[in-house]
C-alpha positions in Angstrom: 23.2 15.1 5.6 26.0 15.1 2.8 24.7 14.1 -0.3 26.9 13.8 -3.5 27.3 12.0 -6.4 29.3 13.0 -9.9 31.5 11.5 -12.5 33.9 14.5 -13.8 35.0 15.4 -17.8 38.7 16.0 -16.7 38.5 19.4 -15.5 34.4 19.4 -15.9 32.5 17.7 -13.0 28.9 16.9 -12.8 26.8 15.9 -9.9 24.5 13.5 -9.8 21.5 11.9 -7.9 23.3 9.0 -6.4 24.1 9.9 -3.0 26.4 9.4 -0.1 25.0 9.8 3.3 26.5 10.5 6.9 24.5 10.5 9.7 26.2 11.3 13.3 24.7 11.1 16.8 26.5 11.6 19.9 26.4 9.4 23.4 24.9 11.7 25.7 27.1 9.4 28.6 29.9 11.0 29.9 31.7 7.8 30.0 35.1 8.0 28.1 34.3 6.0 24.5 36.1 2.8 24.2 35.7 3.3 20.4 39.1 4.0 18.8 39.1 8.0 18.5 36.3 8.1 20.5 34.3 7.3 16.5 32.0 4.5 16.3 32.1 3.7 12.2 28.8 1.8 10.5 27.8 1.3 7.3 25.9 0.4 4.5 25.2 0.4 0.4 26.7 -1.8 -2.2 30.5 -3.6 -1.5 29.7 -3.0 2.6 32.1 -6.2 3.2 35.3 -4.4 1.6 35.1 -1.4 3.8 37.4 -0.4 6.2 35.1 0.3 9.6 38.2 2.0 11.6 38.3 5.5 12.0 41.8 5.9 11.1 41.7 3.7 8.2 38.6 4.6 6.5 39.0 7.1 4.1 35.9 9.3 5.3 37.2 9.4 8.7 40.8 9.5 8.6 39.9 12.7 6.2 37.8 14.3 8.8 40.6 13.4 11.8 43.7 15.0 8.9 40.9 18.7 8.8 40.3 18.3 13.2 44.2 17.7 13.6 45.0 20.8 11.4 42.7 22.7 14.3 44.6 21.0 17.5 41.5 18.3 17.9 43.5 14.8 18.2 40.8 12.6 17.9 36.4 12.8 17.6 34.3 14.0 20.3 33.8 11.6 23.2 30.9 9.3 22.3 30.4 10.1 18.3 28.9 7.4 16.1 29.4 8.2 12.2 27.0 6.2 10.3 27.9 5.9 6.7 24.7 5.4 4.3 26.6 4.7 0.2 24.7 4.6 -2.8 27.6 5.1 -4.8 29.0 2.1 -6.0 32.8 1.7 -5.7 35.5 1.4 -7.6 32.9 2.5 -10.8 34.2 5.6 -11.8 31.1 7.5 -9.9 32.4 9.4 -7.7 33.1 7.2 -4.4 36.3 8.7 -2.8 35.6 12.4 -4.1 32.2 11.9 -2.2 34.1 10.1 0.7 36.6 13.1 0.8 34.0 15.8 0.6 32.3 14.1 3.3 35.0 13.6 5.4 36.0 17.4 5.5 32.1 17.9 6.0 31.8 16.3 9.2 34.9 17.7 10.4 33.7 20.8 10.1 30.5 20.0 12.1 31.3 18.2 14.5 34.6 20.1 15.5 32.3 23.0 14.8 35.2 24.4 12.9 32.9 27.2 10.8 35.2 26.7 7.9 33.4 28.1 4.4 32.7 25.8 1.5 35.0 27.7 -0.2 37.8 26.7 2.2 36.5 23.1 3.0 37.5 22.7 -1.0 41.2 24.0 0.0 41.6 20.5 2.4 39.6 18.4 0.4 42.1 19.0 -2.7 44.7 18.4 0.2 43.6 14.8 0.2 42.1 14.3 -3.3 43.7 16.1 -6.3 41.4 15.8 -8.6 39.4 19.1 -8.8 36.7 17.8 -11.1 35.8 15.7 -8.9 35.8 17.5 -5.4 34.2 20.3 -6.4 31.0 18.5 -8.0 30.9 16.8 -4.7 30.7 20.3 -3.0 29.1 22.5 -5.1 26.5 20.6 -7.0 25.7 20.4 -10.6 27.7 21.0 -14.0 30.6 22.6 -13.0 34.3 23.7 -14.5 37.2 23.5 -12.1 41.2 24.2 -12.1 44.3 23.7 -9.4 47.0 25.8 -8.3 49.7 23.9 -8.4 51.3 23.0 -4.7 54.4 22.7 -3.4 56.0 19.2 -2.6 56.3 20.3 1.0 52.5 21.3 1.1 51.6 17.8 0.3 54.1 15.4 1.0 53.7 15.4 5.1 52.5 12.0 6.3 50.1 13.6 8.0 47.9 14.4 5.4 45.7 11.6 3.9 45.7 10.2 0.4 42.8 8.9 -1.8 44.8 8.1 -4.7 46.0 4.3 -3.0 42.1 3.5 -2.0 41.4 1.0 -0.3 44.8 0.9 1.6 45.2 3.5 4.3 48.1 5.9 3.4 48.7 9.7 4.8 46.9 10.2 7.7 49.3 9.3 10.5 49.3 11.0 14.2 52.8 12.2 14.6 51.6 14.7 17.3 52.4 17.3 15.3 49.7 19.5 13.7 49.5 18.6 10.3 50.2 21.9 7.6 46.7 23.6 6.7 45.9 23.7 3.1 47.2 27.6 1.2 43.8 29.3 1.0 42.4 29.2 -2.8 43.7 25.9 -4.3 41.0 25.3 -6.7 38.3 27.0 -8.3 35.1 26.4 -10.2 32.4 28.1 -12.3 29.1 26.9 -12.4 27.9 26.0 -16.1 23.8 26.3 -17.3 22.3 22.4 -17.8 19.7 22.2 -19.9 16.8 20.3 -17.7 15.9 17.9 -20.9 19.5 16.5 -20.6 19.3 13.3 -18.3 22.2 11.0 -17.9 22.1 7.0 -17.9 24.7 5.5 -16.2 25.8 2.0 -16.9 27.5 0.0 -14.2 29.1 -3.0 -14.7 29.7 -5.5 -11.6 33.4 -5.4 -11.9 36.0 -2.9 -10.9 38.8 -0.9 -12.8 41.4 0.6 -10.1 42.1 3.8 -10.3 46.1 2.8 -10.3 45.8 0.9 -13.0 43.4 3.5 -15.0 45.9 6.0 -14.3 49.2 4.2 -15.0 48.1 3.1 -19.0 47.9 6.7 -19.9 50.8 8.2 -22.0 53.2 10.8 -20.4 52.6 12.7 -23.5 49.8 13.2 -26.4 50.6 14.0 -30.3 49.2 18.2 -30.7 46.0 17.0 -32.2 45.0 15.6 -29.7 45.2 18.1 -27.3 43.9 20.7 -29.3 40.7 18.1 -29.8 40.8 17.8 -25.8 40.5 21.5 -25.8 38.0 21.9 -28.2 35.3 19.7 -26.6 36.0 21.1 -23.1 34.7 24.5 -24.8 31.9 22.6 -27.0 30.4 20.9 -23.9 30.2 23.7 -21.2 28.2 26.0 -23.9 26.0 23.4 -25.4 25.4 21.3 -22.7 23.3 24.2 -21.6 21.7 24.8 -24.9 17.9 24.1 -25.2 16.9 21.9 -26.9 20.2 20.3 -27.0 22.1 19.9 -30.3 23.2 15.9 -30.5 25.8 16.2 -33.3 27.6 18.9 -31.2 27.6 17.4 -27.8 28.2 14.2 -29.5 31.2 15.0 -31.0 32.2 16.9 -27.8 32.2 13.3 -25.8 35.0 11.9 -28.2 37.3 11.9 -25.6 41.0 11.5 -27.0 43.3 11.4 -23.8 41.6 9.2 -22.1 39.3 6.5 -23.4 41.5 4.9 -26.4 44.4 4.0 -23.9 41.7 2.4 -21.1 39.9 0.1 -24.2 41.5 -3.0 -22.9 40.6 -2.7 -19.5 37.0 -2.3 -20.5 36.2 -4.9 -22.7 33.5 -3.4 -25.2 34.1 0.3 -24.9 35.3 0.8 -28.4 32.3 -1.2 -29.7 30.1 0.7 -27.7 31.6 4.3 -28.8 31.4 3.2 -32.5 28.2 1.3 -32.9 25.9 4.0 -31.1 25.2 7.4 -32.1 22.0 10.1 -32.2 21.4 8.6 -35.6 21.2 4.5 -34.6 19.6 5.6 -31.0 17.3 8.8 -31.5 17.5 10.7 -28.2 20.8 10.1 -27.4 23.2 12.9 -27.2 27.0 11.3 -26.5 28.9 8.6 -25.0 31.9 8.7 -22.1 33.3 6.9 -19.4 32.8 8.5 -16.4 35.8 8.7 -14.9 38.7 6.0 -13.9 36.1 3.0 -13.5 34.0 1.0 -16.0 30.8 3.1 -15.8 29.6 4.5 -19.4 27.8 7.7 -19.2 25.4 8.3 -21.6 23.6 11.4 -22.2 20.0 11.4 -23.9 16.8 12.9 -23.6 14.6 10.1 -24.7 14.7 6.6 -25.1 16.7 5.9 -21.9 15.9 2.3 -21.2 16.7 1.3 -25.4 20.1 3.1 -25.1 20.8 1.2 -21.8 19.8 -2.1 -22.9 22.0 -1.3 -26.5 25.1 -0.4 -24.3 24.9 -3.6 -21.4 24.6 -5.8 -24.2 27.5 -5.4 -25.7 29.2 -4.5 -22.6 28.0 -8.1 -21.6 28.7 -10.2 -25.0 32.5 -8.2 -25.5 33.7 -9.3 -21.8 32.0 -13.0 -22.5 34.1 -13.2 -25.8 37.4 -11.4 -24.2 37.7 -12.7 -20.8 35.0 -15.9 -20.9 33.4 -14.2 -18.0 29.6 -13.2 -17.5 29.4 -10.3 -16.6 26.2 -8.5 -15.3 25.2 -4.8 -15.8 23.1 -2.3 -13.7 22.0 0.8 -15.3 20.1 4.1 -13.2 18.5 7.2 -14.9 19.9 10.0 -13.3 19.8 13.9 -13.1 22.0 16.8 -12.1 22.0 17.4 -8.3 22.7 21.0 -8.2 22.5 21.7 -4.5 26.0 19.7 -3.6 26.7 18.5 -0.1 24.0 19.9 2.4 24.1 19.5 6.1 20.4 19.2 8.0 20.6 19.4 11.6 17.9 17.5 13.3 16.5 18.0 16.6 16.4 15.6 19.4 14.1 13.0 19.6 12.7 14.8 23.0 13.6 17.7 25.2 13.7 18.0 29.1 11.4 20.5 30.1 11.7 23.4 33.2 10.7 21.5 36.5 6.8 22.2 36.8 3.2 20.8 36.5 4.4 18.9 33.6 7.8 17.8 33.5 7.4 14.8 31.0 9.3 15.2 27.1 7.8 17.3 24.8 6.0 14.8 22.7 7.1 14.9 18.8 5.6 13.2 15.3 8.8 11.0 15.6 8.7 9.8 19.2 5.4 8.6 17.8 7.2 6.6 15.2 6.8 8.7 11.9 10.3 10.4 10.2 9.2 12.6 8.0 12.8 13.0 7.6 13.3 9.7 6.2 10.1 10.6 3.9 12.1 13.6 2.4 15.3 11.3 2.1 12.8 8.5 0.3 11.7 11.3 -2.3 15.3 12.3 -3.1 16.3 9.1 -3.3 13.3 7.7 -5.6 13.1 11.1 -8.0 15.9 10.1 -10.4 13.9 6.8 -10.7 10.6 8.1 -11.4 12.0 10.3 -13.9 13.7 7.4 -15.7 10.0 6.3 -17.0 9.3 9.4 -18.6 7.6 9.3 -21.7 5.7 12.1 -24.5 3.0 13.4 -22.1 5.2 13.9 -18.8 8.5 14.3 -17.7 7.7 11.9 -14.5 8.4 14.4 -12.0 7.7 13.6 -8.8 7.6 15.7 -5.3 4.4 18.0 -5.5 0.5 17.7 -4.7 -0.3 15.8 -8.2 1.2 14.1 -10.9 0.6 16.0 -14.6 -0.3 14.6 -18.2 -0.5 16.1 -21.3 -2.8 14.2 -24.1 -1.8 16.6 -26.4 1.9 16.0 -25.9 1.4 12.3 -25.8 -0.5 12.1 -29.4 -4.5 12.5 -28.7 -5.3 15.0 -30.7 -9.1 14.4 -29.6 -10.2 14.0 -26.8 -10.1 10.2 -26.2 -11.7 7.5 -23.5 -9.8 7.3 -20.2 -9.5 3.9 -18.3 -8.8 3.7 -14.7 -7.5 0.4 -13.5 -6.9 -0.3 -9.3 -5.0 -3.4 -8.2 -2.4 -4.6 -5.4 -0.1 -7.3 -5.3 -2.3 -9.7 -2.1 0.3 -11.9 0.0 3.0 -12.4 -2.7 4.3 -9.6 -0.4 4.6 -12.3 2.4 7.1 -14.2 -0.1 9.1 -11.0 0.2 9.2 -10.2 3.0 10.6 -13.8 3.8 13.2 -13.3 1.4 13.9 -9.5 1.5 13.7 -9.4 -2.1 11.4 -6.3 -2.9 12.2 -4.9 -6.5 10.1 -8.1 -8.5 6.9 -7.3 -6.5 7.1 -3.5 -7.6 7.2 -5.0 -11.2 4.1 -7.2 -10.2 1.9 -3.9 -9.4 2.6 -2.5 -12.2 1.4 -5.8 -14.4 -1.4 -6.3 -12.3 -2.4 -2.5 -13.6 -1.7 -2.1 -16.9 -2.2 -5.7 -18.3 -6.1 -4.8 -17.2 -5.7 -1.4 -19.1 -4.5 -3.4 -22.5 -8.0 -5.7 -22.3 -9.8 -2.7 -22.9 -7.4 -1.9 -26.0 -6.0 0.9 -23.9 -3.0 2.1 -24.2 -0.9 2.7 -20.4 -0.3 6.6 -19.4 0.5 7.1 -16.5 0.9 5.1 -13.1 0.7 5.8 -9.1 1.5 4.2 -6.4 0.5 3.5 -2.8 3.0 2.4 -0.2 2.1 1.9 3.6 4.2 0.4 6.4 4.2 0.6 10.2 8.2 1.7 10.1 9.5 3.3 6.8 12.9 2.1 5.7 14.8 4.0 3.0 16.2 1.0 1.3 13.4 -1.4 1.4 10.8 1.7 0.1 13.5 2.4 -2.8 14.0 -0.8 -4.1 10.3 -1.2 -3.9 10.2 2.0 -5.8 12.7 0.8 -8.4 10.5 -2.1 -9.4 7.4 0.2 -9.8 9.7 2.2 -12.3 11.1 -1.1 -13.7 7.8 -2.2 -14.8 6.4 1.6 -16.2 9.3 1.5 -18.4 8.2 -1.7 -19.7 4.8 -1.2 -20.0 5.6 2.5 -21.4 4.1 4.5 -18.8 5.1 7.3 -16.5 5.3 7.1 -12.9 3.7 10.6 -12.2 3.6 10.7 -7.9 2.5 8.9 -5.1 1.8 8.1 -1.8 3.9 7.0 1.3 2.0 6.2 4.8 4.1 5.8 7.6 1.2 4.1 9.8 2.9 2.8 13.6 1.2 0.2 14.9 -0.7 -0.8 11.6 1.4 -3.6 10.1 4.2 -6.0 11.5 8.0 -4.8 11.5 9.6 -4.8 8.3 6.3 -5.1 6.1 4.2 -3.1 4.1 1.3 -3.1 1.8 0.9 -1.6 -1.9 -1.8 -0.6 -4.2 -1.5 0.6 -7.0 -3.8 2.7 -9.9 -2.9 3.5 -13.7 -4.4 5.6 -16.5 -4.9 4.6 -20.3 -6.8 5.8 -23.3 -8.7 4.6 -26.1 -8.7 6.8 -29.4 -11.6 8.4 -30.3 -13.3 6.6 -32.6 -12.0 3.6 -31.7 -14.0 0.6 -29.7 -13.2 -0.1 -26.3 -12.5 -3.3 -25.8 -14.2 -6.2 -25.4 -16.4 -5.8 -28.8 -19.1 -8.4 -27.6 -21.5 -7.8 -30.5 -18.5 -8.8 -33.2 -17.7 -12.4 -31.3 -19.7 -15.7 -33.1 -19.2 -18.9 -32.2 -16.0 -20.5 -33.9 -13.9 -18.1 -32.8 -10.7 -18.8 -31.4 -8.8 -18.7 -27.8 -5.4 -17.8 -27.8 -3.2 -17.8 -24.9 -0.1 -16.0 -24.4 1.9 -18.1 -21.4 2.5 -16.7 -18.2 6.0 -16.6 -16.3 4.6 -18.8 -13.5 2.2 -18.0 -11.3 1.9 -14.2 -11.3 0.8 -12.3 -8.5 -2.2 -14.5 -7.6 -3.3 -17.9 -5.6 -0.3 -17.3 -2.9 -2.7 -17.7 -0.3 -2.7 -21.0 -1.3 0.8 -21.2 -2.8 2.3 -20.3 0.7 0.6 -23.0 2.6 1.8 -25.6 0.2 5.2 -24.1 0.2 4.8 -24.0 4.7 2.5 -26.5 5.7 2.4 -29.5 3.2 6.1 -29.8 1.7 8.3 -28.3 4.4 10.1 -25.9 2.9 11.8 -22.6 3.8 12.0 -19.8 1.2 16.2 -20.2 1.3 15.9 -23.9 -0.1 16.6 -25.1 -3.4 13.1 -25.0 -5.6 12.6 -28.5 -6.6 10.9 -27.6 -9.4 13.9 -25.5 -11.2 16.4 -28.3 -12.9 19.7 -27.6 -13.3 19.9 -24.5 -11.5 20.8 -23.3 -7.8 17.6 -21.1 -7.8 15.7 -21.1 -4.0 12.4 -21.5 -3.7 11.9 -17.5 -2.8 13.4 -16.1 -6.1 11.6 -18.6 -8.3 7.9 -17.7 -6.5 9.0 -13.8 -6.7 9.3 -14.6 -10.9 7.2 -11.1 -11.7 3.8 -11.4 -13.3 4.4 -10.8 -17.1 3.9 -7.5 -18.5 2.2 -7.9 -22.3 2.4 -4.0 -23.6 4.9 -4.4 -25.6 3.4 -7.5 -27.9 -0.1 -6.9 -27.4 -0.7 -2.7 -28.1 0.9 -2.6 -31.7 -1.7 -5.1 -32.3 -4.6 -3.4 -30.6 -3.3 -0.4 -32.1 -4.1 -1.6 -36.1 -6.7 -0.1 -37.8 -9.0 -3.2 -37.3 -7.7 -4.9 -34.3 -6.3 -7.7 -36.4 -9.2 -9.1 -35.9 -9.2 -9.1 -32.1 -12.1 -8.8 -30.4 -11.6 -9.2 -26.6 -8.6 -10.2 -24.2 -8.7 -11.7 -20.8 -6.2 -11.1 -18.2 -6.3 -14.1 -15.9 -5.9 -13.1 -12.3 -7.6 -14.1 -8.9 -10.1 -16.4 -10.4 -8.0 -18.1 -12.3 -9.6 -18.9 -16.1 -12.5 -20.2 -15.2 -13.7 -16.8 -13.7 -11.5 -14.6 -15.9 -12.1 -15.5 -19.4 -16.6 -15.4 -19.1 -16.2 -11.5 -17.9 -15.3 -10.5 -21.9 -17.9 -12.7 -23.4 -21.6 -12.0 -24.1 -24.2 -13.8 -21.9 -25.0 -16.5 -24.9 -21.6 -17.3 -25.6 -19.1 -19.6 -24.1 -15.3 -20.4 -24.1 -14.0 -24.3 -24.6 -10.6 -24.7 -23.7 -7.9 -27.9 -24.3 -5.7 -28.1 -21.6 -3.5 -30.5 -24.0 -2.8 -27.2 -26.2 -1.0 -25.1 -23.6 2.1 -26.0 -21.7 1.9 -25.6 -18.1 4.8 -24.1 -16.0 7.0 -26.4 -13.7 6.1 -24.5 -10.9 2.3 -24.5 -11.0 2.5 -28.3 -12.0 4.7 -28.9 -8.8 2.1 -27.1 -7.1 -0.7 -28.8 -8.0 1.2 -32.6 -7.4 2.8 -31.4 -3.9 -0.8 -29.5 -2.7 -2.9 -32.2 -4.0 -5.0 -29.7 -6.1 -8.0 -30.8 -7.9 -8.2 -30.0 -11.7 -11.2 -27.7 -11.3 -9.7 -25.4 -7.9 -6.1 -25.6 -10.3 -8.1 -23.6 -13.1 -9.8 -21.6 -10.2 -7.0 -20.5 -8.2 -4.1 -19.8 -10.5 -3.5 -19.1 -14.4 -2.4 -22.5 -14.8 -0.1 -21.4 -17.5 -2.1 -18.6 -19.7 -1.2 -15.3 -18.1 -3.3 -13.6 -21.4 -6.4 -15.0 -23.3 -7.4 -13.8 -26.4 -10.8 -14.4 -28.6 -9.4 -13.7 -32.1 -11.4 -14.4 -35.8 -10.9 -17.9 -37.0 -9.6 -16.0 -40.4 -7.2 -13.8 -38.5 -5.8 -16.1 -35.6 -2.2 -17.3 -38.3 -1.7 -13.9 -38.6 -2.0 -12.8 -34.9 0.0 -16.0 -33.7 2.8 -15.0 -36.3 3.2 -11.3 -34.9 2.9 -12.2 -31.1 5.2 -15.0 -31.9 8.0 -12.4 -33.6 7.2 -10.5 -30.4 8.9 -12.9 -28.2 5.7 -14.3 -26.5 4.7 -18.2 -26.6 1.3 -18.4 -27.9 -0.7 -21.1 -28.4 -4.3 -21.9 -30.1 -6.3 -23.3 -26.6 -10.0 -23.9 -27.7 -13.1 -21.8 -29.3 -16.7 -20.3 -28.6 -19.5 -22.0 -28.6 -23.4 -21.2 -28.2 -23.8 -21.3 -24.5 -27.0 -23.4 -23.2 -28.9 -21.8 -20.0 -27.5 -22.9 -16.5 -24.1 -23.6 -17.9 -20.9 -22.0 -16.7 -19.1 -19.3 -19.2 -15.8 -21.2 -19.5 -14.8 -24.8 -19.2 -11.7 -27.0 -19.6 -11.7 -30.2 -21.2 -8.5 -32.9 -21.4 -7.5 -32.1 -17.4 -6.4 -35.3 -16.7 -3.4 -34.7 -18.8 -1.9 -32.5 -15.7 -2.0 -35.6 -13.7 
């Protein structure tokens, strides 16, 4: 396995936890490959359809045939299949053909079994790519400082040798016959520089490309002295302080103010001045400095706190400055990440069997994965998820994941005293089915999450930490990561940490391609403060208050599926016909993830007095006829309006299409209230006003009233306005 990921600071390169991966297996038939080169190329990751799948033309490959040519080995051995697994988004300024060239000279040297050193696989990769920073990151792993010899033209100008500088068109790398001219031994070199472990970087990707040409070319063939000397200044700051813990932000910030490259690349980045002059450690606590990465469009921000606030401050003006200067939307993708210090490994694996000596028993030796578990892929799923996990840390934990238990610290997180721990369980039920269908995995990893902690914030507590459970008959990386992403997506906005856990690779268990999840999270209660609900305050005359839900949440898709199926027709790839005005299918708008309410409920629970609120509901399986009775005394009852709440499209659809009675609607899904709240009469303006500045629609839906024996806890009156 290869694995490499870095953006570089001119001569200073730093690897990161986004990896490339190449796998190779070999045809054990001694037929002659018909594959050109005797290489079979596959891939996958982001940008798959732009890539170049001949051996001679991708740049991976045609690097690994220059480094076999240079040892008289014209081609691949017969039969080799080179499967290319890319994380590394291209043409972003992450990385890609440093990794790609790395790689290249990688598998080269395995499977021509060459023995070169890593010291002299950096001598041909800076044959190929001449950007030390770079290469070296790619090799060696972690925060490193790099400088080149220079060459002579003859040692580079052969047509033999391949270039990364004119990516994606193949250049260099022709078969003349002739040996192509080994690298001189010690091009580069590189030191290895401390990284202090609090520093994490945030990486903002925007979904459009800078080439390197062009990123290259608007750069001045000379600088003014200052600017050189400023250049050469920060390259000493940041290798020393960088290190440093804790980490001083006015120094490293002042470090990142890049003079050679950034102000002549502003144009083809619309919002990179904006961004390098609005943010700072003093409008962003926890942020430590702002760069590009390298030639692309991907900002590099360094903080150790308050990762997901800087990321959303940086896309959004990313966003609204390429709206206003081009009139395009533009989307951004952002990923927590961490130094990967151990560069490009290689893990040999053994055969899936092996023929044993002729005897009483002849049959293959039997092994975990001939019986369909890879604990390699298991490893690989850790590695991969581990930057993620560590993007929802938080004051208690760091969020790091790999051993036998997740940690917590009340202290660190603010309870002085001891305080109450809550425990909540939950899964997401068949909404997986809808995912499955669709292969759309990362909302449903949000919808654990909410199905958690939203059962946490009834009690008034406030979410800590988070695990998951994830079991499948067949692991596969990518669906498991972006599964994994979504649990992360939703701990970061619920403000917990995922702390660890669990992957089952069960054979047999489940159907191919599906999985099940559980999923359990961990609040607290101040001491001395009531756990929610506070039954002995409510009185009659109180009022409901619901907060809307985005749809229909993670519940009634038992239901919701055979609707979809059996009564309208429809496939999850067809237009929803509930969604005006929009090309949204029927898939994405059911996958909608159940609405998290952290954020706009716990400031409120957190108040001295509640704000007068004395018990929440979350409405789940049950719908609110089941939901809202479970925080209510036994004498008291709840009287809801369904004229005072509007309900989603999607849930009304469903109820005209199935057919749905009015009393199984307020039994099977949330019809519209995701949250209900019993609130003081003399309070309920003043918690409608905050939860409205919030961003949440909030409506007053009925009261208590004295409940009479034999009567149910909660009904709905006005129903026949749904009709």
């Amino acid at each position: 396995m290869l694995e490499y990921s870095g953006p570089g600071f001119d001569v200073i390169g730093l690897a990161l936890s986004i990896y490339l991966e190449i796998q190779v297996t070999f045809d054990s038939s001694s037929t002659p490959s018909t594959a050109p080169l005797h290489c079979n190329v596959t891939y996958e990751g982001p940008g798959k359809e732009d890539v170049v799948l001949v051996a001679d033309e991708n740049l991976l490959t045609r690097t690994a045939l220059y480094v076999l040519r240079c040892h008289g080995q014209r081609a691949f051995p017969n039969g080799t299949n080179v499967h290319i697994i890319n994380n590394i988004p291209l043409g972003r300024g992450l990385g890609s053909s440093g990794a790609a060239v790395v790689g290249g000279v990688m598998l080269a040297n395995e499977v021509g079994k060459l023995g070169l050193s890593k010291n002299r696989m950096l001598d041909y990769s800076l044959m190929v790519e001449r950007h030390p920073d770079n290469v070296a990151a790619a090799l060696y792993g972690g925060f490193v400082g790099t400088y080149l010899n220079e060459l002579e033209p003859k040692d580079t100008e052969r047509k033999e040798i391949p270039l990364s500088e004119v990516l994606p068109q193949p250049a260099g790398g022709v078969d003349t016959g002739i040996i192509p001219p080994k690298p001189p031994f010690n091009i580069g070199h590189y030191k290895k520089f401390r990284w202090a472990k609090e520093v994490k970087c945030i990486a903002i990707i925007p979904n459009f490309e800078v080439p390197t040409a062009d990123a290259r070319k608007c750069l001045p063939e000379k600088y003014t002295r200052a600017d050189m000397v400023f250049n050469l200044q920060r390259t000493a700051l940041l290798t020393t302080s960088l290190g440093e813990s804790p980490p001083d932000p006015d120094m490293i910030y002042q470090g990142m103010q890049d003079k050679m490259h950034q102000p002549y690349r502003q144009h083809l980045i619309p919002g990179l001045s904006e961004v390098l002059q609005s943010l700072s450690p003093k409008s962003h606590p926890g942020l430590l400095g702002i760069c590009l990465s390298g030639a692309g469009p991907t900002i590099l921000a360094l903080a150790t706190t308050n990762f997901s606030s800087i990321a959303d401050a940086i896309s959004s003006k990313l966003i609204f400055e390429y709206q206003k200067q081009k009139g395009k939307t533009i989307k951004c993708d952002w990923k927590l990440l961490t130094p990967a210090n151990d560069g490009a490994t290689v893990n040999h694996q053994p055969p899936d069997s092996t023929s044993l000596p002729p005897g009483p028993s002849s049959s293959p030796a039997m092994t975990y994965a001939s019986a369909g578990v890879s604990i390699h892929t298991g490893n690989q799923l850790i590695q991969r998820i581990r930057s993620t996990a560590a993007s929802t840390a938080r004051p208690g934990t760091s969020a790091s994941i790999g051993g036998f238990g997740g940690t917590f610290d009340l202290r660190a997180a603010g309870y002085t005293l001891a305080p109450t721990l809550i425990h909540c369980i939950d899964g997401v039920g068949t909404k997986l089915k809808v995912a499955f269908a669709t292969g759309r995995y990362r909302s449903v990893g949000v919808d654990l999450v909410a199905m958690n902690v939203n059962d946490l914030l009834v009690q008034g507590a406030e979410p800590l930490s988070f695990l998951d459970y994830y079991a499948t008959g067949r692991l596969q990386l990518e669906v498991a990561a972006e599964f994994v992403e979504g649990v992360a997506e939703g701990c970061r906005l619920a403000g917990c940490a995922l702390v660890g856990g669990e992957t089952a690779e069960m054979p047999g268990m489940y159907g191919e391609g599906e999985f099940d999840a559980a999923g359990q999270a961990t609040g607290a209660v101040p001491q001395g403060r009531k756990v929610l609900p506070d039954t002995g305050a409510m009185r009659e005359r109180d009022v409901l208050v619901g907060l809307a839900s985005s749809g229909a949440h993670s519940n009634g898709f038992s239901l919701i599926r055979k609707i979809v199926e059996d009564r309208a027709g429809l496939g999850y790839g067809d237009r929803a016909p509930w969604v005006e005005g929009e090309e949204t299918t029927v898939g994405e708008a059911l996958l909608t993830p159940t609405k998290i309410y952290v954020k706009a409920l716990l400031p409120l629970l957190q108040a001295s007095d509640f704000t007068g609120i004395k018990g929440l509901a979350h409405i789940t399986g049950g719908g609110l006829v089941e939901n809202i009775p479970r925080m209510l005394p036994s004498h008291l009852a709840a009287t809801l309006d369904a004229q005072r709440w509007k309900v989603p499209a999607v849930l009304r659809w469903l109820k005209r299409t199935g057919n749905v009675g009015n009393d199984e609607f307020v039994s099977a899904f949330n019809a519209g209230l995701g949250m209900v709240l019993v609130v003081d009469a003399a309070r309920v303006s003043e918690v409608t006003k905050r939860l409205g500045e919030a961003g949440e629609a909030v409506w007053e839906v009925g009261q208590l009233g004295n409940r009479r024996k034999g009567t149910i806890g909660c009904s709905v009156d006005k129903m026949e306005t749904w009709e």
